[in-house]
C-alpha beads as a LAMMPS data file, in Angstrom:
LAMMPS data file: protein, C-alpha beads

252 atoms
251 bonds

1 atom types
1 bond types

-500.0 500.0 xlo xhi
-500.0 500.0 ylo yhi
-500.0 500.0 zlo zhi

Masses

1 110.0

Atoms # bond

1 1 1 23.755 0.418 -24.393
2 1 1 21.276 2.905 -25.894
3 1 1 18.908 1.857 -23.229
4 1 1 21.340 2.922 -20.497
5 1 1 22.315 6.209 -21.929
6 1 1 18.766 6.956 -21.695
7 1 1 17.693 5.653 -18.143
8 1 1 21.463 7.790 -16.967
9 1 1 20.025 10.757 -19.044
10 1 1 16.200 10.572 -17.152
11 1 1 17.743 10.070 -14.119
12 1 1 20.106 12.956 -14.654
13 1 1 17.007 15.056 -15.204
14 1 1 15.024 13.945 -11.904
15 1 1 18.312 14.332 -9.752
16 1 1 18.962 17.926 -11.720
17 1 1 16.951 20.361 -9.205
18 1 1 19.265 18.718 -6.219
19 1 1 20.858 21.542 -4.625
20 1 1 22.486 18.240 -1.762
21 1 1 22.720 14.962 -1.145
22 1 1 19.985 15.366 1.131
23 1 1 17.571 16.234 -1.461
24 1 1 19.019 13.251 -3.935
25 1 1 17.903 10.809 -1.633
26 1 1 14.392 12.414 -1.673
27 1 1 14.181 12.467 -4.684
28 1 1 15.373 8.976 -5.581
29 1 1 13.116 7.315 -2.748
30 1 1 9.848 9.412 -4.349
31 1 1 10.783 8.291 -7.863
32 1 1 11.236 4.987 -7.651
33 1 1 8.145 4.852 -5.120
34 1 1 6.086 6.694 -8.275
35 1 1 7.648 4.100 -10.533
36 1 1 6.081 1.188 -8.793
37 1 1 2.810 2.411 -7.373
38 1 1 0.517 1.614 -10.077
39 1 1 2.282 -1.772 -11.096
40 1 1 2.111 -2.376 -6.939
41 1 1 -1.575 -1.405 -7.341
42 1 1 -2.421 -3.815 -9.781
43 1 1 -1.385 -6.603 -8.095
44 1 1 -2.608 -6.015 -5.079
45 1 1 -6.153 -5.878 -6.724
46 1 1 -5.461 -9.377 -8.526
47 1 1 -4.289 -10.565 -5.066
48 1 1 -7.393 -9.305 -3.521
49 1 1 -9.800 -9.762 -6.696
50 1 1 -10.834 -6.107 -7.041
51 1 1 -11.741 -3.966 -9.975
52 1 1 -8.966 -2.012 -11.086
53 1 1 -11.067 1.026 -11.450
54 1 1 -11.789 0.993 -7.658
55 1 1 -8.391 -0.324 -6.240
56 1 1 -7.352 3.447 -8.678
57 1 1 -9.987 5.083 -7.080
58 1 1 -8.787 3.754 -3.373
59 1 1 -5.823 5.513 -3.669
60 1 1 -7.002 9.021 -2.993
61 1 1 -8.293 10.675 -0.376
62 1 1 -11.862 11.938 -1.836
63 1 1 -11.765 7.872 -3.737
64 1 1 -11.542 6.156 -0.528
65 1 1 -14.600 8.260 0.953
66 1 1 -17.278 8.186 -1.947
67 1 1 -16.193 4.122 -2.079
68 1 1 -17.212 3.829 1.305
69 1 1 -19.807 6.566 1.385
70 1 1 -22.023 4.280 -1.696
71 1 1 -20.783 0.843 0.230
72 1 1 -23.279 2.585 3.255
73 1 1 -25.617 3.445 1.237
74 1 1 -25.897 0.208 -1.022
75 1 1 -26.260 -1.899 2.701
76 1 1 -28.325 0.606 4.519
77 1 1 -30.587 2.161 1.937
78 1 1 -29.627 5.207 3.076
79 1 1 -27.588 8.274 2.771
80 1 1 -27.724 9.792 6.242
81 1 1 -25.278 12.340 6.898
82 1 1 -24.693 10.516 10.517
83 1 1 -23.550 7.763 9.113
84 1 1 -20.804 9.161 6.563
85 1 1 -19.209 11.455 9.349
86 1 1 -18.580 8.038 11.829
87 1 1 -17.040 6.582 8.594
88 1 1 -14.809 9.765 8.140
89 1 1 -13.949 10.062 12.183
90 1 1 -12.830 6.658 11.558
91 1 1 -10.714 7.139 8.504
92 1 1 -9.426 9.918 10.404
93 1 1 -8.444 8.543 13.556
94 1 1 -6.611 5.316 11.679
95 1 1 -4.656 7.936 9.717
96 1 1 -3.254 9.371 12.890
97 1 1 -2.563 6.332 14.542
98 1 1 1.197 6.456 13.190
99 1 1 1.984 3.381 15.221
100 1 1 -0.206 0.901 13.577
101 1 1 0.614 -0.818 9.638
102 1 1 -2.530 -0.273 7.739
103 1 1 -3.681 -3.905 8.110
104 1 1 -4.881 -2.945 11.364
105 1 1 -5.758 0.847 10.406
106 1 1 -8.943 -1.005 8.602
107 1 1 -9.854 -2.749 12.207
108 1 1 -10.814 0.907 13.072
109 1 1 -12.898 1.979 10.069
110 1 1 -14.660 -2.059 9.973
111 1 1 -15.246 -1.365 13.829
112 1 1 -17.130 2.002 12.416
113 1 1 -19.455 0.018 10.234
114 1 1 -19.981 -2.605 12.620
115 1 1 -21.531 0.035 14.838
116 1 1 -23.691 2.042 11.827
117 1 1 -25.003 -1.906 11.076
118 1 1 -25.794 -2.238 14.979
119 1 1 -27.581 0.617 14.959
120 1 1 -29.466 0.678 11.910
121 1 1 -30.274 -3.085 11.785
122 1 1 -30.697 -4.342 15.259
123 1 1 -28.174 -5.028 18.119
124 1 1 -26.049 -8.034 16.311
125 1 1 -26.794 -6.227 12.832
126 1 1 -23.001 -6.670 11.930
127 1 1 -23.540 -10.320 11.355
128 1 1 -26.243 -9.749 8.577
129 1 1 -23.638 -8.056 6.403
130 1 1 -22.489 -9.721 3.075
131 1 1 -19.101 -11.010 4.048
132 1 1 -18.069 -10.334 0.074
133 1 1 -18.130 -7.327 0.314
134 1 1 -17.506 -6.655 3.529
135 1 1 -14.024 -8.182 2.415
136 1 1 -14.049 -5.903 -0.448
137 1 1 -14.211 -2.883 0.777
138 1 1 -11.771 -2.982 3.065
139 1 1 -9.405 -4.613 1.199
140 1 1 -9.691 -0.823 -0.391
141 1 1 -9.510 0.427 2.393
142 1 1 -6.021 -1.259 3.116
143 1 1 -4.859 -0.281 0.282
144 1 1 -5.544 3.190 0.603
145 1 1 -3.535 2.972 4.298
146 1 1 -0.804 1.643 2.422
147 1 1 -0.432 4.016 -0.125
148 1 1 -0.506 6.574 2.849
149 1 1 2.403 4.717 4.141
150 1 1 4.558 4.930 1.042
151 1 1 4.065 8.816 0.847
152 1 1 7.424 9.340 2.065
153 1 1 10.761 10.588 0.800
154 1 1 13.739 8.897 3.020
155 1 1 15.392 6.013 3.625
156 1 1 14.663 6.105 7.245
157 1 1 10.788 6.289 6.875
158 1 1 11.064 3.674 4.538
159 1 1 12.581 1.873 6.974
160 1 1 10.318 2.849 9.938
161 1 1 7.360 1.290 7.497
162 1 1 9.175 -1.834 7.247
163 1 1 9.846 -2.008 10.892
164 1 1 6.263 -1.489 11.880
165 1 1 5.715 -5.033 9.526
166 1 1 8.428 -6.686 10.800
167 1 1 7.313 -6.180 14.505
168 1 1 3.592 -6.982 13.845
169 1 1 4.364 -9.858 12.068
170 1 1 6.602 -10.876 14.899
171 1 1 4.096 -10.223 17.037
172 1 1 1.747 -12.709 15.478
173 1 1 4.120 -15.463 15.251
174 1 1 4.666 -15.564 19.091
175 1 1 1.256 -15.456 19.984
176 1 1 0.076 -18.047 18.177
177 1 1 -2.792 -16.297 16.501
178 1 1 -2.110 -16.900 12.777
179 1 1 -5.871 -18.569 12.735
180 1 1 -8.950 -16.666 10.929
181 1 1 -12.071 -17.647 10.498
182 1 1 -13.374 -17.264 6.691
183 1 1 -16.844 -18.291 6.103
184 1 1 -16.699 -20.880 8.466
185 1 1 -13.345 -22.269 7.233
186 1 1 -10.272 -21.373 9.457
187 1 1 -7.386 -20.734 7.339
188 1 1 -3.835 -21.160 8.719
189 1 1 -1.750 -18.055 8.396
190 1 1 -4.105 -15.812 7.314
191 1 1 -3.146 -12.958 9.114
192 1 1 0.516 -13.308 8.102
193 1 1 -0.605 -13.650 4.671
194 1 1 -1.858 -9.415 4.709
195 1 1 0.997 -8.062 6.952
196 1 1 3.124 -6.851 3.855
197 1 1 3.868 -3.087 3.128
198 1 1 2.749 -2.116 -0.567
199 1 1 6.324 -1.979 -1.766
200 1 1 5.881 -6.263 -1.315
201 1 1 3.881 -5.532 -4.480
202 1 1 6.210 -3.647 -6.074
203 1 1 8.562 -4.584 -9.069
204 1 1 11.914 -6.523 -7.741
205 1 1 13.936 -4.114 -9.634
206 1 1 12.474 -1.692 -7.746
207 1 1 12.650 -3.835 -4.294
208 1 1 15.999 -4.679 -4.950
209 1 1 17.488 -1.144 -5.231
210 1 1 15.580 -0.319 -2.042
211 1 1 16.720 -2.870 0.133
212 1 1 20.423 -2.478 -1.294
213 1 1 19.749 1.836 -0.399
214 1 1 18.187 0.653 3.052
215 1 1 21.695 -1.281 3.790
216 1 1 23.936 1.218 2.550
217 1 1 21.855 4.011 5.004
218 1 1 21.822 1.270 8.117
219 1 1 26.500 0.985 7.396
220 1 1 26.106 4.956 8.058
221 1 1 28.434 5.430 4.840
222 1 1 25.856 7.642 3.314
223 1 1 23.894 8.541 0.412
224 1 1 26.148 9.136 -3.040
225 1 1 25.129 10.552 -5.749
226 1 1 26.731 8.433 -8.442
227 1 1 25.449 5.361 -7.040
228 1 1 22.309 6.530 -6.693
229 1 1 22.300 7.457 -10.109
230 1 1 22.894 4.290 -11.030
231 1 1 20.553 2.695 -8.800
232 1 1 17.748 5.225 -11.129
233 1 1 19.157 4.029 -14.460
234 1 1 19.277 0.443 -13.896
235 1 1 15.887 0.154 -12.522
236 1 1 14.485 1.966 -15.462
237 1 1 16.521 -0.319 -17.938
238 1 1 14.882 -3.404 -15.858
239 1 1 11.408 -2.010 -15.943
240 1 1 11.968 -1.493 -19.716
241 1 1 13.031 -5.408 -19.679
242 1 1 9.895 -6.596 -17.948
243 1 1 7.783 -4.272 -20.493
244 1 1 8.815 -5.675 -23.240
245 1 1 8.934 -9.368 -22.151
246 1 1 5.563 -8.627 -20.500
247 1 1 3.773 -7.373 -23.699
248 1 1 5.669 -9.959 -25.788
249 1 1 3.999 -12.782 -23.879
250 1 1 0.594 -11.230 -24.142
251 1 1 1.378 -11.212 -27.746
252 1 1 1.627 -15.162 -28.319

Bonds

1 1 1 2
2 1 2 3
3 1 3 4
4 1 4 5
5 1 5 6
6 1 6 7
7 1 7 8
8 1 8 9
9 1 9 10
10 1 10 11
11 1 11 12
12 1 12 13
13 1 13 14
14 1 14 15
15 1 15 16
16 1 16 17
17 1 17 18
18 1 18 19
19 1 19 20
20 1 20 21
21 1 21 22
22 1 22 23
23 1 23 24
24 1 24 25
25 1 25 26
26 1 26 27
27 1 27 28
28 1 28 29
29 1 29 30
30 1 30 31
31 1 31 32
32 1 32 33
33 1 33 34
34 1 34 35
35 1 35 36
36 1 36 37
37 1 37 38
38 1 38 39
39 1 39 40
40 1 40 41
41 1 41 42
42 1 42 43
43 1 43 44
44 1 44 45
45 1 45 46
46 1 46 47
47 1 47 48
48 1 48 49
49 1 49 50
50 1 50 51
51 1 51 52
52 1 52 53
53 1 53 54
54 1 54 55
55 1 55 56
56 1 56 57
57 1 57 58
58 1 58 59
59 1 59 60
60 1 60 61
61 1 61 62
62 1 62 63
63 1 63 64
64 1 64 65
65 1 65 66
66 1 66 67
67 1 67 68
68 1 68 69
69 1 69 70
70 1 70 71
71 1 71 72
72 1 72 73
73 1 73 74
74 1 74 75
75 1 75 76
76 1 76 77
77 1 77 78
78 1 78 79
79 1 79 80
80 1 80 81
81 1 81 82
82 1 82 83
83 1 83 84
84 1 84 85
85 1 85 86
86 1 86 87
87 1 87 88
88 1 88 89
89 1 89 90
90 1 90 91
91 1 91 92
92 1 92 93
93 1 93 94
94 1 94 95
95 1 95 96
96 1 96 97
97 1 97 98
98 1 98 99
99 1 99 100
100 1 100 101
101 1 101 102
102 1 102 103
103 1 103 104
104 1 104 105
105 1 105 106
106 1 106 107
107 1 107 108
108 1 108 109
109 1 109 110
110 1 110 111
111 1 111 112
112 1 112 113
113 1 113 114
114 1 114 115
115 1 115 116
116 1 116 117
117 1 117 118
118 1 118 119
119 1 119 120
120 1 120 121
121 1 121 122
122 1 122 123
123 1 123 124
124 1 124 125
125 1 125 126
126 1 126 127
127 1 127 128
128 1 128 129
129 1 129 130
130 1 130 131
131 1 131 132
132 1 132 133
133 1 133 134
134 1 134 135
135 1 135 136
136 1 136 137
137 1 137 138
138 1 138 139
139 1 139 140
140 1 140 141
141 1 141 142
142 1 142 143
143 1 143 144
144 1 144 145
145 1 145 146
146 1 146 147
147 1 147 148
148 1 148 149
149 1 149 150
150 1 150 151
151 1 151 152
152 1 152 153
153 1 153 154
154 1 154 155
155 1 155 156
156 1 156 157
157 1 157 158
158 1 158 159
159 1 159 160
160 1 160 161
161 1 161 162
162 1 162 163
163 1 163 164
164 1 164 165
165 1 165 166
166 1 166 167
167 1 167 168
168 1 168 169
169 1 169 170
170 1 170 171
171 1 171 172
172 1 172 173
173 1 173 174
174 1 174 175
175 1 175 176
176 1 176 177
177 1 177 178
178 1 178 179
179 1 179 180
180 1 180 181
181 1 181 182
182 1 182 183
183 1 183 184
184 1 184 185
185 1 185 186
186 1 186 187
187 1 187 188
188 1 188 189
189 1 189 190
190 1 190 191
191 1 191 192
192 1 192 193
193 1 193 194
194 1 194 195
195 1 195 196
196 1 196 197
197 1 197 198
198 1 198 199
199 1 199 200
200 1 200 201
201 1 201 202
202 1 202 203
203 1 203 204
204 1 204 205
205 1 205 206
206 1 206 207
207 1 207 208
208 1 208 209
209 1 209 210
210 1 210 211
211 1 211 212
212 1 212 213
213 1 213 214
214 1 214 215
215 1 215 216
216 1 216 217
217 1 217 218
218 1 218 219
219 1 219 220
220 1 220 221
221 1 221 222
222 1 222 223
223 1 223 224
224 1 224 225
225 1 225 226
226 1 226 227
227 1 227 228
228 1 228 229
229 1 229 230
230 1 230 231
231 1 231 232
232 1 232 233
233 1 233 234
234 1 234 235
235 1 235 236
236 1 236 237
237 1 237 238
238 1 238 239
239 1 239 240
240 1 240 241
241 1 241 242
242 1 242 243
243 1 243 244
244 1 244 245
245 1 245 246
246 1 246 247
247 1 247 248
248 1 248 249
249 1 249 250
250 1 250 251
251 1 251 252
C-alpha cells in the first residue's frame, strides 16, 4: 500500500505542470518512454552482443558520429575529412526519411561505407570488410534510429511507429524474403527477427500500459486523467517489483 501512495504521489508530481488533458498525455507517453529507455537499451545490446558503454553512447547524436567516425578510421587508417561528411550526409538523409523504421534507416548509412570501402580499397572493397564489426556498428546505428523514433510525446506517433513495423513486417512476409545470408549460413527469418520498434525491448509493465493507452485513443473515448494516473502509479509499483526480484536473484 505504501508503495502505491508513493508511485500516485510521483505521478501526481509529473502530471502537476498540466495545464489540459492534452498536455497529460504528453507527459505520460514521455515518462513512461524515459522509464524504459535504458532498461530497453540494455537489452537490446545483450540481444545484439554490444558493450553497454557504446550501445549508451549510440544513443546521442554527437555518440553515434564519433562511433562511426573511429569505426572509419580503425578500417581505413585514416581520418579524412571526406570520408566523415559521406557518413554524416548519410546519417542525415536516413533521419529525414520519416517513412522508413530504422532497420532500414541503417541500409542508407551501410550503403555510405560500402562506397568509402570502394573507393579507398579497390572497386569490390566492401567485401574485404570484417563482417563483425560491420554487424556491430550498425547494430548501433539501429539503435540510435530507434531511439529517434521513440522521441515522441502522443499516442498517435506512438502509434504511427508501430504502424511503420507492422507494414514492413507485412511486407516481408508476402514477399517471401525472410532469407539472409550470414557468413555463408542463410538463416530463416532473419529479417523478421530486427523489425521490432525499441519499445519491444521495453519492460511489459511499461508495454502493457501502452498498448492498453493505444486502445483507449483508437475507441476515440479519450485521454483521462485519473486513469492515466493510474496507468503512472502502477507501472512504477511494477518496475519496483521487477527491481527487487531482479537484484534478489543476483543475490543467490
Amino acid at each position: 500500500m505504501n508503495e502505491w501512495r508513493l508511485g500516485i504521489h510521483n505521478a501526481e508530481l509529473k502530471l502537476s505542470i498540466c495545464r489540459d488533458i492534452r498536455e497529460v498525455e504528453r507527459v505520460y507517453v514521455k515518462d513512461l518512454l524515459d522509464l524504459g529507455r535504458r532498461y530497453a537499451v540494455s537489452r537490446y545490446s545483450k540481444r545484439e552482443g554490444l558493450l553497454f558503454s557504446s550501445a549508451l553512447t549510440a544513443t546521442f547524436p554527437h555518440g553515434i558520429k564519433a562511433l562511426l567516425y573511429q569505426f572509419l578510421d580503425n578500417i581505413f587508417f585514416s581520418n579524412k575529412l571526406s570520408n566523415r561528411r559521406k557518413v554524416q550526409v548519410a546519417l542525415e538523409q536516413a533521419s529525414a526519411a520519416d517513412d522508413l523504421p530504422a532497420y532500414y534507416k541503417v541500409g542508407i548509412v551501410r550503403a555510405a561505407i560500402y562506397d568509402i570501402a570502394n573507393e579507398s580499397l579497390g572497386s569490390l572493397g566492401c567485401l574485404s570488410l570484417d563482417k563483425h564489426l560491420m554487424r556491430s556498428i550498425l547494430s548501433l546505428v539501429r539503435l540510435y534510429f530507434s531511439i529517434c523514433e521513440v522521441n515522441i510525446q502522443t499516442i498517435n506517433e506512438l502509434d504511427h511507429v508501430g504502424g511503420l513495423y507492422e507494414s514492413a513486417r507485412a511486407k516481408v512476409i508476402s514477399e517471401s524474403s525472410n532469407i539472409q545470408p550470414i557468413s555463408g549460413r542463410f538463416i530463416k527469418n532473419w529479417e523478421l527477427r530486427h523489425l521490432h520498434p525499441l519499445t519491444y525491448y521495453y519492460p511489459i509493465s511499461i508495454r502493457n500500459s501502452l498498448t492498453r493507452a493505444s486502445i483507449e485513443n483508437g475507441a476515440s473515448t479519450g485521454a483521462d486523467r485519473s486513469i492515466i494516473l493510474n496507468e503512472m502509479a502502477l507501472v512504477r509499483c511494477e518496475l519496483d517489483v521487477m527491481r527487487r526480484v531482479s537484484k534478489g536473484s543476483r543475490s543467490q
